[in-house]
C-alpha positions in Angstrom: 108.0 -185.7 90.1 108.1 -187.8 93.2 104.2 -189.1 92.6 104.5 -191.6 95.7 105.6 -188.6 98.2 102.8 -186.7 96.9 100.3 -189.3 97.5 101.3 -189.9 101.0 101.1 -186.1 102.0 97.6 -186.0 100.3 97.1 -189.4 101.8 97.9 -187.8 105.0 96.0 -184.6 104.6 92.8 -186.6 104.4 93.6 -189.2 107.1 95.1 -187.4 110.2 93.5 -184.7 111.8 96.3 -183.7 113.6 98.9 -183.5 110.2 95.9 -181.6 108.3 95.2 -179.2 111.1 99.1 -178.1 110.9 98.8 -177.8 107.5 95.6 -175.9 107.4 97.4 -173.3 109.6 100.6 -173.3 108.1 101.2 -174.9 104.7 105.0 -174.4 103.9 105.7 -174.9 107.4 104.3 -178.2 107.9 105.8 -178.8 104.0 109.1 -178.1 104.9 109.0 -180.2 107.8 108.2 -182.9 105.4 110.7 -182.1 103.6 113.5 -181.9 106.5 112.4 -185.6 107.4 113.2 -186.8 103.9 110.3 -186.1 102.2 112.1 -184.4 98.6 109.0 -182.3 96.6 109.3 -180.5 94.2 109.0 -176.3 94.4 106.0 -177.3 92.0 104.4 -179.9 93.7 104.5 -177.9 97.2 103.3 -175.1 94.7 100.3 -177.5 94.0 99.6 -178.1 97.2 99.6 -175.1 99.2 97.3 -173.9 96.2 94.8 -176.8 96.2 91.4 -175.2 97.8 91.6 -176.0 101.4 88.2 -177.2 102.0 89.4 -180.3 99.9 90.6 -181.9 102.7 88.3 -181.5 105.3 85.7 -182.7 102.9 87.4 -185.8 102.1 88.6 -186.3 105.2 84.5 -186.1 106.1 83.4 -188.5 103.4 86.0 -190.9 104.4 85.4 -194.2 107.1 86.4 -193.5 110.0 88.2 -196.6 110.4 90.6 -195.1 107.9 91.5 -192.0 109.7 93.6 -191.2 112.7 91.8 -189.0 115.1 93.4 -186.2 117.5 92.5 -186.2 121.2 92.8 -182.8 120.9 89.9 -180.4 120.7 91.4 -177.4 119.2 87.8 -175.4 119.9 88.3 -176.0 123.8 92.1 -175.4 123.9 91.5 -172.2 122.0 88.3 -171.1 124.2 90.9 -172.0 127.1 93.8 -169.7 126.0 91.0 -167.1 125.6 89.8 -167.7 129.0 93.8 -167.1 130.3 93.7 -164.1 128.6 
């Protein structure tokens, strides 16, 4: 088990909004993207984590100073009430 590359993607999951919201949306996706950049895990450990209960994150992520995390510019709930407003 590659312990370090787990703890920088959970690392990341509760630090970037951006990296968690991908995630959130598509787990293996964003995994295997991790993996293509040279990220090696484990069928198990990407098991592990596409299984952990999603709220997790957020709820670290909430409980965690903000000087630690690194916030999006982008407000998914007024880019999605836009693409309704397109429609």
């Amino acid at each position: 088990m590659a312990q370090r590359i787990v703890e920088t993607i959970v690392g990341r999951l509760i630090t970037d909004e951006q990296f968690r919201t991908a995630f959130l949306a598509a787990p293996e996706t964003t995994l295997g993207e991790m993996c293509d950049r040279g990220f090696e895990l484990t069928r198990s450990e990407v098991a592990a984590l596409v299984n952990t209960d999603p709220s997790l994150w957020a709820a670290a992520a909430e409980r965690l100073d903000s000087r630690l995390q690194k916030a999006t510019l982008i407000n998914p709930t007024s880019s999605q009430k836009e693409s309704e407003h397109h429609v």
